[in-house]
N, C-alpha and C positions, 0 to 999 in steps of 0.2 A: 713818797715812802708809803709804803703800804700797811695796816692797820698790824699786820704781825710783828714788821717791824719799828714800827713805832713802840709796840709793846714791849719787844726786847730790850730797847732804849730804854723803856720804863724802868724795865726789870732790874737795869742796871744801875737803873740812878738810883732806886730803892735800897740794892744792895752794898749803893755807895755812901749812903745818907743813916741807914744804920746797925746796930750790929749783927742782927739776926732778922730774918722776916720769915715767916711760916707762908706753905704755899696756899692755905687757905686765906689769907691777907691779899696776897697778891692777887689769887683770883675774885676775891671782892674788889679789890682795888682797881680794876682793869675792867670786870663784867664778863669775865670768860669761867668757863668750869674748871676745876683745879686739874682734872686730867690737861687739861690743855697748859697749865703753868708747868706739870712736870717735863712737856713734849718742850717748851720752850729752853727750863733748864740744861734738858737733855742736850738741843740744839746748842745753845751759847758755852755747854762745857766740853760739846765735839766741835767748836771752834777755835777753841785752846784758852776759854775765859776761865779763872782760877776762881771756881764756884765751890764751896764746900755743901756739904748736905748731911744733914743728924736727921736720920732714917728715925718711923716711928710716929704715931699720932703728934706726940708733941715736937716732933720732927720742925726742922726749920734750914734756910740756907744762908750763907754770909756769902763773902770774897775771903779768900785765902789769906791770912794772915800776912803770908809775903808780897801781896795781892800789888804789882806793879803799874795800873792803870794811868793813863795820861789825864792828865788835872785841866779843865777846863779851859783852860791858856796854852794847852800844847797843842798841836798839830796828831793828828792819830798818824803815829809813823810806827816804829818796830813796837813799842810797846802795843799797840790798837789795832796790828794789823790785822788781826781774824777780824775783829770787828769792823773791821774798816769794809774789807772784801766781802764779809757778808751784807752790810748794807748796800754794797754796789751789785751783787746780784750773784752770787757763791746760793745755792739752792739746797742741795742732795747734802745728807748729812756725810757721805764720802767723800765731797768736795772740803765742808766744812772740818773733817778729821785730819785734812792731808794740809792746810790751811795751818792750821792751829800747831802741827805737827813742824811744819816749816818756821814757823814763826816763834816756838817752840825752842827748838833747835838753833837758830840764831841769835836766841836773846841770851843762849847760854853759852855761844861763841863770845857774846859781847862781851857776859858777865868776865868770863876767862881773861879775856882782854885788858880790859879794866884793870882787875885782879893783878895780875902779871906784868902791868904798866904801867 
């Protein structure tokens, strides 16, 4: 796993541990420049991860409210799967949009599913 993505993992387990983290936290927390925490943002919310963002100095990011993440005892299946394919080697942030977009779109065939079953 390579140092970027490791940090992604970071990213996420920060965003999963508490309510808000500012990207100047993240970039001390990591050792990287905070342009580089927005570029990662960027990447992990064109892979379909439900990242919010409060634009502004005091700006800050969470997970989505509705934020459906696999819990440490799951298997990263439909909920994980951008994340899953990025860590296996999904590159170009067009791979990661069409990714996230499919992934996306099935968890709201599922939801339908459910719902109507």
């Amino acid at each position: 796993m390579s140092a970027r993505h490791a940090r992604h993992v970071g990213i996420l387990l920060q965003l999963r541990s508490r309510p808000w983290v500012s990207a100047a936290a993240l970039s001390c927390r990591f050792g990287v420049d905070v342009r580089t925490i927005y570029l990662d943002i960027d990447l992990l919310t064109a892979a379909g991860l439900p990242i919010e963002a409060v634009p502004g100095r005091a700006g800050a990011y969470r997970l989505a409210a509705n934020a459906a993440l696999p819990t440490d005892d799951e298997k990263l299946g439909d909920a994980g799967e951008p994340l899953d394919h990025y860590l296996r080697g999904a590159r170009s942030r067009e791979q990661l949009r069409q990714l996230g977009q499919r992934a996306y779109a099935r968890q709201q065939r599922l939801l339908l599913h459910r719902l109507a079953g």
